[in-house]
N, CA and C of each residue as an Amber inpcrd file, in Angstrom:
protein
   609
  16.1430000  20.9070000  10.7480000  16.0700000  20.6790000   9.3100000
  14.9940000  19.6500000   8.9660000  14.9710000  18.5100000   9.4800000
  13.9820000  17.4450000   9.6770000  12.5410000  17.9250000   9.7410000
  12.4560000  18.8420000  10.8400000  10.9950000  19.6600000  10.6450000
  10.4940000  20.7990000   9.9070000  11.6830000  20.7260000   9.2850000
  11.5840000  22.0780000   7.8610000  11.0910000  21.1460000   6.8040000
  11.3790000  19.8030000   5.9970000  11.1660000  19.5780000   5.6930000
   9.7490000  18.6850000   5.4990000   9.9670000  17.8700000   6.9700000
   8.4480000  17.8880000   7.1050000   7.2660000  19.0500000   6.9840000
   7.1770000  20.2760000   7.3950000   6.7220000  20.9930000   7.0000000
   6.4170000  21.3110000   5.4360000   7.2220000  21.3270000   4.8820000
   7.2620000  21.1500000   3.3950000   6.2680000  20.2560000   2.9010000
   6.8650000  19.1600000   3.1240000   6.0150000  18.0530000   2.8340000
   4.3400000  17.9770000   3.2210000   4.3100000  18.3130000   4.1190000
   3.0280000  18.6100000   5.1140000   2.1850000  19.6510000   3.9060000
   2.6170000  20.7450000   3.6060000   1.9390000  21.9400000   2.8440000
   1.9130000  21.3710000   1.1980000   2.7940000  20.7790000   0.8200000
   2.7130000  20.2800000  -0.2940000   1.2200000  19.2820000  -0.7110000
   1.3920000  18.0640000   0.8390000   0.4950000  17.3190000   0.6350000
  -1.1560000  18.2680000   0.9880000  -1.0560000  18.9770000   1.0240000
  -2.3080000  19.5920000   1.6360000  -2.9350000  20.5010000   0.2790000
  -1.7960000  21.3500000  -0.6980000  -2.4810000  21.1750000  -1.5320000
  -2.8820000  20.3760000  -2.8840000  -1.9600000  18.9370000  -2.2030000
  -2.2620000  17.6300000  -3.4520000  -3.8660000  17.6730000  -2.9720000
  -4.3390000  17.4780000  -1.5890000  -5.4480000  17.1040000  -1.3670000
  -6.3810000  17.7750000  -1.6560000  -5.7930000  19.2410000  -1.7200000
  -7.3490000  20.3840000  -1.9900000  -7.2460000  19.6400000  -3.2740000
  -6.4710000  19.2930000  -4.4090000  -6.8720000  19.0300000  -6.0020000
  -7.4690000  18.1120000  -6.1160000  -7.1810000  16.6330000  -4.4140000
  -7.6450000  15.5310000  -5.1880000  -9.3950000  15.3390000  -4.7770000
  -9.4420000  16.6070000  -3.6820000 -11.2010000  16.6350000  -3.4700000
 -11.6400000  17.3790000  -4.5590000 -10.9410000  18.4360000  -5.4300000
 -11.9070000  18.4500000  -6.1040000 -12.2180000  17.2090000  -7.3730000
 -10.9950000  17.1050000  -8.0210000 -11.2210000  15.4840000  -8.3330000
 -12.1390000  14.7020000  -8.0710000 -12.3920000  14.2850000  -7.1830000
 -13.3600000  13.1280000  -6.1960000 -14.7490000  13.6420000  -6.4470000
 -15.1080000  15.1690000  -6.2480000 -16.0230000  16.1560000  -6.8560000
 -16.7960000  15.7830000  -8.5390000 -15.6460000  15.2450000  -8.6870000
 -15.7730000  15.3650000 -10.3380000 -16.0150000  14.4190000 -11.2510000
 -15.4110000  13.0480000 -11.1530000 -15.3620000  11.9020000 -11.3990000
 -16.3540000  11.0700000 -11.3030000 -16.6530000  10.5100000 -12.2890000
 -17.9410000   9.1920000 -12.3290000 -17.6380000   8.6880000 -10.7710000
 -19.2630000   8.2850000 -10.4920000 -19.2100000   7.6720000  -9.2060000
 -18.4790000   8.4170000  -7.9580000 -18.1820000   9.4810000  -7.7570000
 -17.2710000  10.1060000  -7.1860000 -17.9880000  10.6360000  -5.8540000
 -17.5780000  11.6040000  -5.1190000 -18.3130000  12.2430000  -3.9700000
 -17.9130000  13.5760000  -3.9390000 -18.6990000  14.5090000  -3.1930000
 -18.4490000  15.8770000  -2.6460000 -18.1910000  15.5690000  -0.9270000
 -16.4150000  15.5060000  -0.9870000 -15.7220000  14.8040000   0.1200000
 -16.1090000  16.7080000   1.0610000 -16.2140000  16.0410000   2.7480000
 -16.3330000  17.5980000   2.8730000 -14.9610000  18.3910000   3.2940000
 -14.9540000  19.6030000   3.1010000 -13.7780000  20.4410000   3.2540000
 -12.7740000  19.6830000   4.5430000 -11.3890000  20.2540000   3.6860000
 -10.1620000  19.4550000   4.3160000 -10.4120000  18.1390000   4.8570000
 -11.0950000  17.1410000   4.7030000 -10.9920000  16.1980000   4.8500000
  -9.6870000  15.4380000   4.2540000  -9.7180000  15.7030000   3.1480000
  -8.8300000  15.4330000   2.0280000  -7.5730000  15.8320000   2.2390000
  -7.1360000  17.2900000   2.2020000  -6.5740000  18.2770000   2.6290000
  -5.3980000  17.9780000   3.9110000  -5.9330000  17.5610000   5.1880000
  -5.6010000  17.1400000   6.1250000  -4.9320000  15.6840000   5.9030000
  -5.7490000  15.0850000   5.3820000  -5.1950000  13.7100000   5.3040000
  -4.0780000  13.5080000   4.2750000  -4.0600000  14.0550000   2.8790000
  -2.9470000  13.7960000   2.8370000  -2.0080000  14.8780000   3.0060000
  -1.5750000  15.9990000   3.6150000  -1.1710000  16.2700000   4.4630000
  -0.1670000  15.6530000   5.2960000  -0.7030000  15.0920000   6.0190000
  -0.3840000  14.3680000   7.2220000   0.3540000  13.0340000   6.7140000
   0.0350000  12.4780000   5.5520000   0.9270000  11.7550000   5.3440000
   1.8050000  12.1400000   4.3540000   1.5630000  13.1410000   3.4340000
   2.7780000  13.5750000   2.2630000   4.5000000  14.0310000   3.7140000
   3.5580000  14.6870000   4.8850000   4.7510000  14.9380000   5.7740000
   5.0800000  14.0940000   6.5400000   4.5780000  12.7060000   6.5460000
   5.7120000  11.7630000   7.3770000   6.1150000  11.1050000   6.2590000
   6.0290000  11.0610000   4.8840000   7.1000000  10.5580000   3.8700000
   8.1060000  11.2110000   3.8410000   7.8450000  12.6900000   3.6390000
   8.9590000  13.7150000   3.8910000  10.1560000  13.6810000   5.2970000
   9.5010000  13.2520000   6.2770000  10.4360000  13.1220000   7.0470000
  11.0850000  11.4720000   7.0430000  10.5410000  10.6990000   6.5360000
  10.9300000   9.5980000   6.0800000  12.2190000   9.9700000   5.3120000
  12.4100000  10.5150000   4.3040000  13.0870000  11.1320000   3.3080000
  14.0870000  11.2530000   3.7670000  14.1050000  12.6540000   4.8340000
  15.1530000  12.7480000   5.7590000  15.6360000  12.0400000   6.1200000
  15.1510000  11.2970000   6.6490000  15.4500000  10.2510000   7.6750000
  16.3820000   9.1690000   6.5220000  16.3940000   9.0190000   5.0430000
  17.3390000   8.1770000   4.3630000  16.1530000   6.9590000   3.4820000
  14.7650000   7.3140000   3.5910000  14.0270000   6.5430000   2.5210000
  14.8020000   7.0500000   0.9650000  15.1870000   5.6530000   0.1450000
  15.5910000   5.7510000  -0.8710000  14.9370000   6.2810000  -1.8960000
  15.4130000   7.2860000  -2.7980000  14.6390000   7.8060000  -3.9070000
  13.5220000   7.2070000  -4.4850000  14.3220000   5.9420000  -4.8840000
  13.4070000   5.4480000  -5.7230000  12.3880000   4.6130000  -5.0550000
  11.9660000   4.8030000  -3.6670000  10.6410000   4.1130000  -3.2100000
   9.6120000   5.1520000  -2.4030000  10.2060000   6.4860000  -2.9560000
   9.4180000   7.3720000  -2.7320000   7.9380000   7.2650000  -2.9980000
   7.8440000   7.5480000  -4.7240000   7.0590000   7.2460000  -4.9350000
   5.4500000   6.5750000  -4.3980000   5.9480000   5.3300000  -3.6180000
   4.9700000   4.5710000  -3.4840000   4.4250000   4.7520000  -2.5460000
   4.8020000   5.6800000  -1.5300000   3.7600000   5.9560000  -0.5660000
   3.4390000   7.2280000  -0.6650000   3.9790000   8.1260000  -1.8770000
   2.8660000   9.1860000  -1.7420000   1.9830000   9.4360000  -2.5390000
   2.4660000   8.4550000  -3.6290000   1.0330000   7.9060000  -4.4810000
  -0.0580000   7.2080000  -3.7380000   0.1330000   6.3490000  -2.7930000
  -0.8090000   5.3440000  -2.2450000  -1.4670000   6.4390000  -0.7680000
  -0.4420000   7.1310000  -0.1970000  -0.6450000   8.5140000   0.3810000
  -2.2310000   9.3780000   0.1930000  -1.5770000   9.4110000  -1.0960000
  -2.9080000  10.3750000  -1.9900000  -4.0180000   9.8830000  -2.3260000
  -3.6660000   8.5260000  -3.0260000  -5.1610000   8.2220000  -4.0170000
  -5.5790000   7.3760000  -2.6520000  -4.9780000   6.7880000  -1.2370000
  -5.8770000   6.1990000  -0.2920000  -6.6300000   6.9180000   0.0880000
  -6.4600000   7.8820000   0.5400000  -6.8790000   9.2400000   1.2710000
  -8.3900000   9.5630000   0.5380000  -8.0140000   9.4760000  -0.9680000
  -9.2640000  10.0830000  -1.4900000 -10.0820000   8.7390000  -1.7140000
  -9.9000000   7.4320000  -1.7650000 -10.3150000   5.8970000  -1.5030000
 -11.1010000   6.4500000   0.0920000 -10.7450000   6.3840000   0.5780000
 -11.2170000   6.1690000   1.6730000 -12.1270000   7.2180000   2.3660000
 -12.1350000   8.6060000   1.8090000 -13.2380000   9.2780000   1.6740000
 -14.3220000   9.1560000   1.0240000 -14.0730000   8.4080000  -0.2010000
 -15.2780000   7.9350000  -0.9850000 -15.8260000   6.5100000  -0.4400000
 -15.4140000   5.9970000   0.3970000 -15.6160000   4.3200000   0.9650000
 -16.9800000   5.3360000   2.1370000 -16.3160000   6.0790000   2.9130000
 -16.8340000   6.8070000   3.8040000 -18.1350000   7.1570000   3.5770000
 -18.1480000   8.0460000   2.7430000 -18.8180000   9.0570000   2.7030000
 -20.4070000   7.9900000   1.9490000 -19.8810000   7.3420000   0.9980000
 -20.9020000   6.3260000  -0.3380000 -20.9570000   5.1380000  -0.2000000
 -19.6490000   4.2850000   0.4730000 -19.5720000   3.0430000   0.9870000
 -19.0500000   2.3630000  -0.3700000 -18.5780000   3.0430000  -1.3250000
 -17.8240000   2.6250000  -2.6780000 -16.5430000   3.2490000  -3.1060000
 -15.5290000   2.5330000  -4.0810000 -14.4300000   2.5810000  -4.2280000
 -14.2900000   2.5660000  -5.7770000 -14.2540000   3.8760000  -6.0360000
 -14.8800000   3.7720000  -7.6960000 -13.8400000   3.1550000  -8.8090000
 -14.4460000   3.0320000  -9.5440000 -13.1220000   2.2850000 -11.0370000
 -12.1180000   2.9430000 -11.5710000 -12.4740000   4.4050000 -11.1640000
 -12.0540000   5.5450000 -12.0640000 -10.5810000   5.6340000 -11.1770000
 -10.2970000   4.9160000 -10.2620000  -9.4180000   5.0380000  -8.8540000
  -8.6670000   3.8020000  -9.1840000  -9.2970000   2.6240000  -8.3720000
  -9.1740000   1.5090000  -8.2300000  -8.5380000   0.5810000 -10.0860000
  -8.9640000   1.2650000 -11.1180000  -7.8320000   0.2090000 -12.0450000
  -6.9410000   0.9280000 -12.6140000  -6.9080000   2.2380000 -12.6410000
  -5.3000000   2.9500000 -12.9100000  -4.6440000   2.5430000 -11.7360000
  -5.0690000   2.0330000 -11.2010000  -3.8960000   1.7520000  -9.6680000
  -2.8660000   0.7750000 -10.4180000  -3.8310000  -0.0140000 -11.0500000
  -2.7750000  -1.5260000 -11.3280000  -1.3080000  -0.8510000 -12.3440000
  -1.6320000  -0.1920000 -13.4000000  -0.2170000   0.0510000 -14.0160000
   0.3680000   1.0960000 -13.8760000  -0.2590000   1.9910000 -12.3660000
   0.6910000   3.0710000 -11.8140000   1.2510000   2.1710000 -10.1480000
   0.8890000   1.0820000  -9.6960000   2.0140000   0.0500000  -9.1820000
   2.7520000  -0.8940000  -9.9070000   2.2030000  -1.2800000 -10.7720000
   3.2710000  -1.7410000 -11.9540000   4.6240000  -0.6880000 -12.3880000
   4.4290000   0.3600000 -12.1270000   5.4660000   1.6440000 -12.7850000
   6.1920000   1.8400000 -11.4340000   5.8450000   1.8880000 -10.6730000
   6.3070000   2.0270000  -9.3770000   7.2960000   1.0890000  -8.7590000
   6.7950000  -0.4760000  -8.8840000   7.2650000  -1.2010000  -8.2020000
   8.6440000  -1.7890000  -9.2040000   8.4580000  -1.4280000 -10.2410000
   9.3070000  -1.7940000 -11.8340000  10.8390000  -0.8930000 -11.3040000
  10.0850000   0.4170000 -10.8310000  11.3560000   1.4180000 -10.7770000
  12.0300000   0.8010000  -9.5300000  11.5120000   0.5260000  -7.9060000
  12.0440000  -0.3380000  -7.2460000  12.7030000  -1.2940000  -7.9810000
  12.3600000  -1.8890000  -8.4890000  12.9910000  -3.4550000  -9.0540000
  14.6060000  -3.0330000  -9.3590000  14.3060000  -2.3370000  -9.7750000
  16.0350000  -2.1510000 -10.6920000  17.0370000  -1.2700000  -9.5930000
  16.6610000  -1.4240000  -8.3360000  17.5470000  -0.9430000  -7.5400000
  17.5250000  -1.6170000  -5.6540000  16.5710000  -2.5040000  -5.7660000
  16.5150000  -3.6330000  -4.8830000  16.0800000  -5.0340000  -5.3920000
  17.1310000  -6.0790000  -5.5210000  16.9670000  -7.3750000  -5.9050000
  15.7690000  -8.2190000  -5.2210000  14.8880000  -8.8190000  -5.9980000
  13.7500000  -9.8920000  -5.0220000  12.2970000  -8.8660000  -5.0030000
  12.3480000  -7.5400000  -5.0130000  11.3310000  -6.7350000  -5.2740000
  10.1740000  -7.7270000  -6.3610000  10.6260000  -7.6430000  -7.2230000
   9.4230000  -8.0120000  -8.2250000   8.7970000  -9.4770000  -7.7270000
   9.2690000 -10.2200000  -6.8910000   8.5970000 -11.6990000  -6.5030000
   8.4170000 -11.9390000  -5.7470000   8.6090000 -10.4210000  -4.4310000
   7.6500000 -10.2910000  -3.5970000   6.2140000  -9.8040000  -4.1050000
   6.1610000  -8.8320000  -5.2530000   5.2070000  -7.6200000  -5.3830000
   4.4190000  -8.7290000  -6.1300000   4.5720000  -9.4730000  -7.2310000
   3.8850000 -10.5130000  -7.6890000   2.9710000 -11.4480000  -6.5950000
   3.9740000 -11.8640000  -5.6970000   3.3450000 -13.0960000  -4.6650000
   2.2380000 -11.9390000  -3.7270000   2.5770000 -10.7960000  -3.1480000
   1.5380000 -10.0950000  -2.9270000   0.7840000  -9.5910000  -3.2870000
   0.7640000  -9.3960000  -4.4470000  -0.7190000  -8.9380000  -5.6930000
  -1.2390000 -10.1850000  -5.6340000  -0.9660000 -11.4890000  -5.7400000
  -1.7760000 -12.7410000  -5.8070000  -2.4280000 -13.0360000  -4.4380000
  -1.5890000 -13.0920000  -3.2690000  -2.5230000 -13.2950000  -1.9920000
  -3.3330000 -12.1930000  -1.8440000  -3.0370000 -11.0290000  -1.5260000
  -3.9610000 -10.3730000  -1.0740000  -5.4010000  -9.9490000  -2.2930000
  -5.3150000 -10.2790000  -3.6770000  -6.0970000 -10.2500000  -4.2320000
  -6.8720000 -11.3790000  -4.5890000  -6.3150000 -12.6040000  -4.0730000
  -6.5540000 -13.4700000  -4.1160000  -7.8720000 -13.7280000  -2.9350000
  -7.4840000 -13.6470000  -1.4730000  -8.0080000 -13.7080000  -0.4510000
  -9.2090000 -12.6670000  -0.5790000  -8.9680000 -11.2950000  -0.8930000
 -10.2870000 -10.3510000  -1.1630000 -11.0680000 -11.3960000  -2.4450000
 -10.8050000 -12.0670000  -3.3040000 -11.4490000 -12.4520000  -4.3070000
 -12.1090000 -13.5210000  -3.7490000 -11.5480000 -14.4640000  -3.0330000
 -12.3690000 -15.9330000  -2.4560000 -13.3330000 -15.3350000  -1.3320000
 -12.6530000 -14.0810000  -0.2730000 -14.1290000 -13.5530000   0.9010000
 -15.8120000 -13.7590000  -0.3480000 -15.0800000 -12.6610000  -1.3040000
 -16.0800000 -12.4570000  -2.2870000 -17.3610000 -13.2290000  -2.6900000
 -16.1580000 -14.6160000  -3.1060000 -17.4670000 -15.1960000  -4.0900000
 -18.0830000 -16.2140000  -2.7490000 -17.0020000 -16.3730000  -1.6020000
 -17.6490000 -16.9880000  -0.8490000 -18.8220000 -17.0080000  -0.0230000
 -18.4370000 -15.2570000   0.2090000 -19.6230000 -14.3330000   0.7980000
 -19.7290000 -12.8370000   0.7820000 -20.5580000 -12.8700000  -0.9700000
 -20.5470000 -11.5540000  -1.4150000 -21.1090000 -10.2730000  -0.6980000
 -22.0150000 -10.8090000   0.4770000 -22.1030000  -9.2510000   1.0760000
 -21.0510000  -8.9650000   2.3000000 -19.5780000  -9.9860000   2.5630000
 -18.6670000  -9.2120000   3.3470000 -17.9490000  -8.3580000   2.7860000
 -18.0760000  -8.8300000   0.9960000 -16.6160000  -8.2560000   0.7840000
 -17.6270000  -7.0230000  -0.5490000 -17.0420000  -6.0080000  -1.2680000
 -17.8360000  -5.4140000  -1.9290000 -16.8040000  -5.3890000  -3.1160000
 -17.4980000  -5.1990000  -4.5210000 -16.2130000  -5.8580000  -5.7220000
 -15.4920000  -4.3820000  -5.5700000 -15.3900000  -3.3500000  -5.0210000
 -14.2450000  -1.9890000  -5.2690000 -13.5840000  -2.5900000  -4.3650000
 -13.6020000  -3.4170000  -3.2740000 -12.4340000  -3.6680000  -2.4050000
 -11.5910000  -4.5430000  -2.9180000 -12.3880000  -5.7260000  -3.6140000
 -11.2340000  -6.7240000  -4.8040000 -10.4840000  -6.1190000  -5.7510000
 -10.9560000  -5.2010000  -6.6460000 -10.2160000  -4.5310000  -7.5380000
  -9.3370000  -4.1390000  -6.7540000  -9.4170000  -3.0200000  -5.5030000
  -8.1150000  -2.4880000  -5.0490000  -7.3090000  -3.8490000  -4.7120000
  -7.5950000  -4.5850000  -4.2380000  -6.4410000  -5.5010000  -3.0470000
  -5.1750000  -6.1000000  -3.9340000  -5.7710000  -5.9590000  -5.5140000
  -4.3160000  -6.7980000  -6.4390000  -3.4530000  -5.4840000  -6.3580000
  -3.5200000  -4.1630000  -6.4220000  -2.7230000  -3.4310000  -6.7480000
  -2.1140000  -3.1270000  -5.1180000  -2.5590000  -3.2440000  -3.8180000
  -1.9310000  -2.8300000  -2.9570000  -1.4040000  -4.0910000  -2.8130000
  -1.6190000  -5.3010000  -3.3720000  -0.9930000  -6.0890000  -3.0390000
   0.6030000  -6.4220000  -3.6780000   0.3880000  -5.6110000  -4.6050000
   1.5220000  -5.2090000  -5.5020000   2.4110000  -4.2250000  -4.4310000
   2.1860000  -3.1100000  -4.3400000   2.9380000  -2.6000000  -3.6300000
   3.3840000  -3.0340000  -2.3590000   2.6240000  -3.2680000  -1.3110000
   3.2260000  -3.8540000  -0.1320000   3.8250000  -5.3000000  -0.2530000
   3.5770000  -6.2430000  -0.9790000   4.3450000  -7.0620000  -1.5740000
   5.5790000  -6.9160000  -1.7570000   5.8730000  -5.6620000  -2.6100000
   7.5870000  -5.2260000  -3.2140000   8.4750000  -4.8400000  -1.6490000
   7.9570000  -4.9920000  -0.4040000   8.2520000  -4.9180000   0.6760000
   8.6530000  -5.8430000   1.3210000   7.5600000  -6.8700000   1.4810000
   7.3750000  -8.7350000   1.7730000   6.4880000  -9.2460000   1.8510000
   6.1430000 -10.5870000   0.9060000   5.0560000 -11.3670000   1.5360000
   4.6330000 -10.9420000   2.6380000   5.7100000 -11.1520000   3.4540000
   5.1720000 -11.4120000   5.3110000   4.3630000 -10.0880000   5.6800000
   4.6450000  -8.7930000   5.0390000   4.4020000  -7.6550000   4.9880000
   2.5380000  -7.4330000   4.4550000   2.2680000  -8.4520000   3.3750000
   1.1800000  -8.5200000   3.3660000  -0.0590000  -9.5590000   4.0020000
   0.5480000 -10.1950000   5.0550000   0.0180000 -11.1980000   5.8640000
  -0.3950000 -10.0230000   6.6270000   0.6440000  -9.1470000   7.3170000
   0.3620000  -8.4280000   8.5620000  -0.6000000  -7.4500000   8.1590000
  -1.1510000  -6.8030000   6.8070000  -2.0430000  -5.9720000   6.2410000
  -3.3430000  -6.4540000   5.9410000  -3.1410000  -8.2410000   5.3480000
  -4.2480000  -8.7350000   6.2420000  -5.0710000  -8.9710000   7.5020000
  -4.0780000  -8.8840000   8.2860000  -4.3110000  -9.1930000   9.8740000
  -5.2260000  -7.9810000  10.2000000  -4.0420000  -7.1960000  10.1420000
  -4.5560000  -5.5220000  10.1810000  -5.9010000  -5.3750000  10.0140000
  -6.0320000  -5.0690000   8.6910000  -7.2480000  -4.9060000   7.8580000
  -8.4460000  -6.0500000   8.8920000  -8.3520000  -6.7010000   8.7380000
  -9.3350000  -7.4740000   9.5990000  -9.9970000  -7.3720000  11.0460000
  -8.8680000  -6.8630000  11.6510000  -8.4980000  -6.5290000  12.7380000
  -9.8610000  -4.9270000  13.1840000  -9.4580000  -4.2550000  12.5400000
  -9.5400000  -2.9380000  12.1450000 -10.9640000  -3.0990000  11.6940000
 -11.6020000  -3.6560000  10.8050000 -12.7650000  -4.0610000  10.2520000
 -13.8580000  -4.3410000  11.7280000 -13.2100000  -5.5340000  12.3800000
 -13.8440000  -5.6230000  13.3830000 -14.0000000  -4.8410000  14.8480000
 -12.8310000  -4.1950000  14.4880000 -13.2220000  -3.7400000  15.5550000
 -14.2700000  -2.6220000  15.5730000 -14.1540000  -1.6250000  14.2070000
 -14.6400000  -0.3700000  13.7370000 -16.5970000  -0.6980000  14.0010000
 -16.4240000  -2.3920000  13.8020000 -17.5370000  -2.7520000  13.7080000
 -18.6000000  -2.6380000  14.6300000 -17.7260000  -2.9630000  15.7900000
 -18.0080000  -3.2640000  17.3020000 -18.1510000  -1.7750000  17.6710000
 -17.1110000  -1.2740000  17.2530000 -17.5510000   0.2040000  18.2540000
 -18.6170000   0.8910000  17.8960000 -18.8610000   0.6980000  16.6530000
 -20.1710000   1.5510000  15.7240000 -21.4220000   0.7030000  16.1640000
 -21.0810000  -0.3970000  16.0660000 -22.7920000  -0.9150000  16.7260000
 -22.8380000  -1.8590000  15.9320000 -22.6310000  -1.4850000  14.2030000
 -23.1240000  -2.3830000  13.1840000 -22.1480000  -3.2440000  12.3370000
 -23.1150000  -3.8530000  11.3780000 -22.2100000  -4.5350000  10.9010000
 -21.8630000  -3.7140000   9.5410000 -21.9920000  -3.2040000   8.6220000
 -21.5210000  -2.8870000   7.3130000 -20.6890000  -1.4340000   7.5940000
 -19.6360000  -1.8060000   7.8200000 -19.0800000  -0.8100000   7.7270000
 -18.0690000  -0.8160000   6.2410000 -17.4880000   0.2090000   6.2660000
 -16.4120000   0.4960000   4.7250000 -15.1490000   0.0490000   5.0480000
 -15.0250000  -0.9900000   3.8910000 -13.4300000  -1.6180000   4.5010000
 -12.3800000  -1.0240000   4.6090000 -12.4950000  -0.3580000   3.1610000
 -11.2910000   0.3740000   2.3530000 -10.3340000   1.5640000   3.3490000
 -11.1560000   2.2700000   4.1660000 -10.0200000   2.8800000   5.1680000
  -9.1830000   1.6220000   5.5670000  -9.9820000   0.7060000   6.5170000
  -8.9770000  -0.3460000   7.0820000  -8.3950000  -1.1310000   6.5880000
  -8.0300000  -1.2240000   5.0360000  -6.9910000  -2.0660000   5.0630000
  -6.0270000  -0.8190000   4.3500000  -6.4890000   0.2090000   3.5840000
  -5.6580000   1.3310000   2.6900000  -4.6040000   1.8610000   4.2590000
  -5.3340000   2.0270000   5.2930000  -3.8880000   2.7650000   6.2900000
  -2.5320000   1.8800000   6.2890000  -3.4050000   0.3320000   6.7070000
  -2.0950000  -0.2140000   7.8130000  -1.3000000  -0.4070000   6.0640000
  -1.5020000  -0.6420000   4.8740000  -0.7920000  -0.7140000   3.7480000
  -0.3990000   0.5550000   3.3030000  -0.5840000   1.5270000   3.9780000
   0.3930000   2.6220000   3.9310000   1.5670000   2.9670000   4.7830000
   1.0590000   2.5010000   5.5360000   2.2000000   2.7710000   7.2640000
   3.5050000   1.3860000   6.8450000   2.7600000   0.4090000   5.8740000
   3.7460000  -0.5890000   5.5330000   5.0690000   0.5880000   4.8490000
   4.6070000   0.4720000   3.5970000   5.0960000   1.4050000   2.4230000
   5.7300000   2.4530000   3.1790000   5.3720000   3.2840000   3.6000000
   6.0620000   4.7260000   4.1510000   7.3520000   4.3720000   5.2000000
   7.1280000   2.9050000   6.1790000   8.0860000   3.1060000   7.2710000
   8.2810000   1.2350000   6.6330000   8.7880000   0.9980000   5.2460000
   9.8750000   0.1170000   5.1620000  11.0210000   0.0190000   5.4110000
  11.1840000  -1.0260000   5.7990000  12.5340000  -0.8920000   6.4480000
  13.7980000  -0.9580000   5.6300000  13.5480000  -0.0430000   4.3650000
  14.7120000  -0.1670000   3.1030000  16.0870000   0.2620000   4.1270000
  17.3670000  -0.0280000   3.4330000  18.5560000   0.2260000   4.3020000
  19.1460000   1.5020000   3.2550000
């Protein structure tokens, strides 16, 4: 049953992704992501939410990882492909995790002052790399970091320390193996803040 539904989930997310490449196609600043890129990816994660599901993820925190599922997926094809993280993405994020993390709130206590304290560090910390040293950090990665910081926040602070780590982690290493230095952040910090979200440890 578990892999029936994953399956489900799996085909569902595959054709969120054919819509959201063409989307990405379409949109100011946007890209022509190439076939199933998109497709595959979210995919692959619409079906481990789904089996999440199964598995007893609560209704109401569905949501947040297959929203963050989707629009990372297509984030991070456009980071890829252009080395940018367009607006058209990055500030509807803020009051579709505001809607998200609101609906959490009213069915796990302490939600909202985690999701606050993690919209402030982690947008905080992308904001000081910034002005400290504007060619590590690029301004589509600040815009995103208040809204994932919102969501993985509504999880735990501590939750967004380790997405820092991550993200950093991941940055450098991607760096090292490629040779260079400018690589695109936005895959590496959008996964490990999905893998947060999808495999919380709600009871």
């Amino acid at each position: 049953m578990v892999a029936v539904i994953g399956v489900f989930g799996g085909v569902v997310g595959f054709g969120a992704g054919w819509l959201g490449r063409l989307v990405l196609g379409r949109v100011r600043r946007g890209v022509v992501a190439p076939r199933l890129w998109c497709e595959v990816g979210v995919g692959v994660a619409w079906a481990a939410v789904a089996v999440r599901v199964a598995g007893g993820m609560p209704w109401w925190w569905v949501g947040v990882p297959l929203v963050l599922g989707w629009g990372g997926v297509l984030l991070a094809v456009c980071d890829i492909r252009a080395y940018r993280l367009p607006d058209v993405f990055t500030l509807p994020a803020y009051p579709v995790a505001l809607v998200l993390v609101s609906v959490a709130g009213l069915h796990r206590p302490g939600v909202w002052a985690g999701a606050l304290g993690g919209g402030v560090l982690l947008g905080g910390a992308y904001l000081l790399v910034r002005v400290v040293s504007p060619g590590a950090m690029g301004p589509g990665d600040v815009k995103l970091a208040g809204s994932l910081g919102l969501v993985v926040g509504a999880v735990s602070v501590g939750a967004v320390l380790v997405v820092l780590a991550a993200a950093a982690l991941l940055t450098l290493g991607a760096a090292s193996w490629l040779g260079r230095g400018a690589i695109p952040h936005g895959p590496t910090v959008l996964l490990p803040a999905w893998l947060v979200t999808a495999f919380a440890p709600w009871s």
